[in-house]
Wavefront OBJ file of the C-alpha trace (Angstrom):
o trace
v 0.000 0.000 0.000
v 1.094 3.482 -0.603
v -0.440 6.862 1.234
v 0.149 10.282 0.104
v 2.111 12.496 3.155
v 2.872 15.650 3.490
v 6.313 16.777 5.152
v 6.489 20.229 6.930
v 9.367 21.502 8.035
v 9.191 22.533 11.941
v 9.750 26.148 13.224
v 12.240 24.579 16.124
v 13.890 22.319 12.867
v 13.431 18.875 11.716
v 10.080 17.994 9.303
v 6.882 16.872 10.970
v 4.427 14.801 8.658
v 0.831 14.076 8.371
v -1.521 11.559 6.862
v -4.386 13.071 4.670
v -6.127 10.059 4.446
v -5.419 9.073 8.221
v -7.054 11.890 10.342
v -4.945 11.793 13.408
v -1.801 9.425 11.971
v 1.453 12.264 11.942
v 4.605 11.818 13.280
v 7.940 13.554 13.339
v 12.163 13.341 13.116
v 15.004 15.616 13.117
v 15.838 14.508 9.396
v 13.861 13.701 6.421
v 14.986 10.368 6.754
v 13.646 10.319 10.038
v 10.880 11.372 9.687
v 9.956 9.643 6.707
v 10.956 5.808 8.786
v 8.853 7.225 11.564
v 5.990 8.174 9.459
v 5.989 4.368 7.854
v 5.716 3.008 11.548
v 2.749 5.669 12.558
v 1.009 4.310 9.495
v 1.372 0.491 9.817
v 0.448 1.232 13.875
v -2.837 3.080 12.478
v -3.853 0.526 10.120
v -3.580 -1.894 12.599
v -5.578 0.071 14.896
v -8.245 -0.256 12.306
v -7.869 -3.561 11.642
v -8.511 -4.425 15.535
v -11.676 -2.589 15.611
v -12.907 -4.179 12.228
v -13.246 -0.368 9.949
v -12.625 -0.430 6.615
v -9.146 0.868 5.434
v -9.128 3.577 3.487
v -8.321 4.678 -0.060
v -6.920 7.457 -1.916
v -8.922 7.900 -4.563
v -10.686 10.953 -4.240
v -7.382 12.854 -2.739
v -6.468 16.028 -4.759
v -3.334 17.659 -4.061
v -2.375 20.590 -5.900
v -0.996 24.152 -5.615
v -2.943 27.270 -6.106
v -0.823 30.546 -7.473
v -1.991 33.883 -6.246
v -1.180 37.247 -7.142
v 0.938 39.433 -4.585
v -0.862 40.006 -1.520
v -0.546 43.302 -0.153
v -1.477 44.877 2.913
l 1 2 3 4 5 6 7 8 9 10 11 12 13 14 15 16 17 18 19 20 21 22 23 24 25 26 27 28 29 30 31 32 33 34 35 36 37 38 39 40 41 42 43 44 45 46 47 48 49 50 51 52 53 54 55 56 57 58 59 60 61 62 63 64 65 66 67 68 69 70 71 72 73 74 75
């Protein structure tokens, strides 16, 4: 299986990542690398979690992720 993540970098350094498709499943490292290994474990820990209580594990198929281009804000 393969989930779509998205990798922040943190204000006090290091990247912090998130699930779209896994409301609650984010995790964090003080390298990419890091975080990215860490991220793999939060998501096989969440689909187990589902698994246990018997819910259906989700999909990706209606996940749009895109970029939207503004003009300059001023202010």
């Amino acid at each position: 299986m393969e989930f779509t993540v998205i990798i922040h970098s943190a204000e006090e350094g290091g990247f912090w990542v998130e699930v779209p498709t896994l409301p609650g499943c984010f995790s964090q490292g003080e390298t990419f690398e890091e975080a990215m290994e860490n991220i793999r474990e939060a998501i096989e820990l969440h689909l187990e979690g589902l698994r246990e209580d018997g819910s259906d594990l989700p999909g990706e198929n209606d996940l749009i992720i895109s970029r939207v281009r503004i003009g300059e804000v001023t202010g």
